[in-house]
C-alpha positions in Angstrom: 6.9 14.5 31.7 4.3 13.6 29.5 1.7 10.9 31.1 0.1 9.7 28.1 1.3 6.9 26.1 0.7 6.7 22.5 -1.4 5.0 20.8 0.8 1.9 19.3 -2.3 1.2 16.9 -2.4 4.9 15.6 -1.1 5.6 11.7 -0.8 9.4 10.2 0.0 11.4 7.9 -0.1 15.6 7.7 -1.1 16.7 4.3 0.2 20.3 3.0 -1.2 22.2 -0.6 2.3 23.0 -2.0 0.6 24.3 -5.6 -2.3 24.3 -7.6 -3.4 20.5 -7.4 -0.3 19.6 -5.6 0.2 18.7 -2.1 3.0 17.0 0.6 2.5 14.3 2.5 4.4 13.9 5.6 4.8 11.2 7.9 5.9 11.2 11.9 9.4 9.9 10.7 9.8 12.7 8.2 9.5 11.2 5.0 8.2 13.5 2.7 5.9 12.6 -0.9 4.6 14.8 -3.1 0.5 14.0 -4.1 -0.6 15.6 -7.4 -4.0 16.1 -9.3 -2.9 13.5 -12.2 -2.1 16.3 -14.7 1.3 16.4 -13.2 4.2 13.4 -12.8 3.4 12.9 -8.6 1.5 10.4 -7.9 -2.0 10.7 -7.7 -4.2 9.6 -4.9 -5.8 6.5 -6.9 -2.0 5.8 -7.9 -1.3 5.8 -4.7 -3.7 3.4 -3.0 -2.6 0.8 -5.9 1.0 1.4 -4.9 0.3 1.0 -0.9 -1.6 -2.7 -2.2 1.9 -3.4 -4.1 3.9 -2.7 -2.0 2.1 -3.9 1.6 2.2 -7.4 -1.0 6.0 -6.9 -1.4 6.7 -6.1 1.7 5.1 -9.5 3.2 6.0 -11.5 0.6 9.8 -10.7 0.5 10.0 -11.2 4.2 8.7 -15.1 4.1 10.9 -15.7 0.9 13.9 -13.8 2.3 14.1 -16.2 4.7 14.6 -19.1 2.4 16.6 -17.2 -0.9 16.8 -13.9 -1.7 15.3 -13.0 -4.8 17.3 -12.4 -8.0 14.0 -10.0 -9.5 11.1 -8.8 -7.6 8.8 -6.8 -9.8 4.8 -6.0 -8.7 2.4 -4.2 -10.9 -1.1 -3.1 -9.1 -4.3 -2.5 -11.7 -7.8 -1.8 -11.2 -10.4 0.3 -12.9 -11.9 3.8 -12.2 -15.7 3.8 -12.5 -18.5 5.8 -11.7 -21.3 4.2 -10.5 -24.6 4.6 -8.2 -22.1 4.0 -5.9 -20.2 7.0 -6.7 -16.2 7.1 -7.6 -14.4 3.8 -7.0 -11.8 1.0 -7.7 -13.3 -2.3 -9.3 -11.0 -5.3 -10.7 -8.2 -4.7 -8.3 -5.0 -7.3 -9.1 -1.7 -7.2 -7.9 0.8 -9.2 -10.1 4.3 -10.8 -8.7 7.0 -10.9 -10.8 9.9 -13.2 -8.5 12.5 -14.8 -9.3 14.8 -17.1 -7.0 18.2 -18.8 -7.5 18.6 -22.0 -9.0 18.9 -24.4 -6.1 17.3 -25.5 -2.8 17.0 -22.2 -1.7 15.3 -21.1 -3.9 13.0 -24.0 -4.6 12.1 -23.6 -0.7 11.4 -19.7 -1.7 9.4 -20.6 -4.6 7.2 -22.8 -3.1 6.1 -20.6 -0.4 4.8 -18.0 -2.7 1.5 -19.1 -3.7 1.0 -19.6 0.6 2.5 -16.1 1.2 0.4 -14.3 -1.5 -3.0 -16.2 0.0 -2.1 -15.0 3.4 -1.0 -11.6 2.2 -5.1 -11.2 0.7 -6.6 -13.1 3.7 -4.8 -11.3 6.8 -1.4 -10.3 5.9 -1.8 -6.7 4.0 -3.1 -4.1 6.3 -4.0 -2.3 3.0 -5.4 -5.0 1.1 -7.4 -5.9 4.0 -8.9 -2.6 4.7 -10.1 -2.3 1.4 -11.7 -5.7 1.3 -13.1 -5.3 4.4 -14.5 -1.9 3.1 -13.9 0.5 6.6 -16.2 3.7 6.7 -14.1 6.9 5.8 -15.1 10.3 8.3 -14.0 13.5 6.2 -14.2 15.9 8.9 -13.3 20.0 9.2 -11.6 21.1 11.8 -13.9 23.7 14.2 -13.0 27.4 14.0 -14.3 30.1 16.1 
């Protein structure tokens, strides 16, 4: 019997070079998504973070309007810009765009008028993603100790 109990908090992934610029991500659930360099269709790493911000945004956001109408279209596109600064390499301009739309009706006037509400909460506390970026957490890129 194992005595320790997981960490409820803790998040991970297990990255794997597959090719030449290409890797696998793998989560604790088994889901599988391939990472490439940009010179190949996966998704690259900055591609990635702006689809994590569009979809921890959809995520949120259909879950408050679900409860009121479910939407008829639900698009998102993520932008920002790639610069390199004193700073180094990094993201500026960051936008994530809703495109919803809701029934005709009560519903979906209820569902509508939450949204401007849901996508302040989603950038204020919400987005787990959106948040850590804002909030600009320290990243430790460490190698593992070999004899």
């Amino acid at each position: 019997m194992n005595d320790e109990t997981p960490d409820p908090t803790l998040r991970s992934i297990d990255l794997t070079r597959i090719g030449k610029g290409r890797y696998k991500a793998t989560n604790a659930r088994g889901g599988v998504l391939p990472i490439g360099s940009g010179h190949d269709p996966d998704f690259s790493p900055v591609e990635l973070l702006l689809a994590a911000l569009a979809g921890c945004g959809a995520i949120d956001l259909d879950l408050v309007t679900s409860k009121r109408a479910g939407a008829e279209t639900f698009d998102a596109r993520a932008v920002g810009h790639k610069i390199r600064d004193e700073q180094g390499s990094h993201l500026v301009g960051l936008t994530v765009t809703f495109d919803v739309t809701f029934p005709a009706g009560e519903d979906g006037d209820r569902a509508r008028e939450v949204v401007p509400r849901t996508l302040q909460q989603v950038r204020d506390r919400l987005c787990t993603v959106g948040r850590t970026v804002a909030l600009g957490e320290p990243v430790e890129y460490v190698e593992v100790a070999r004899p």
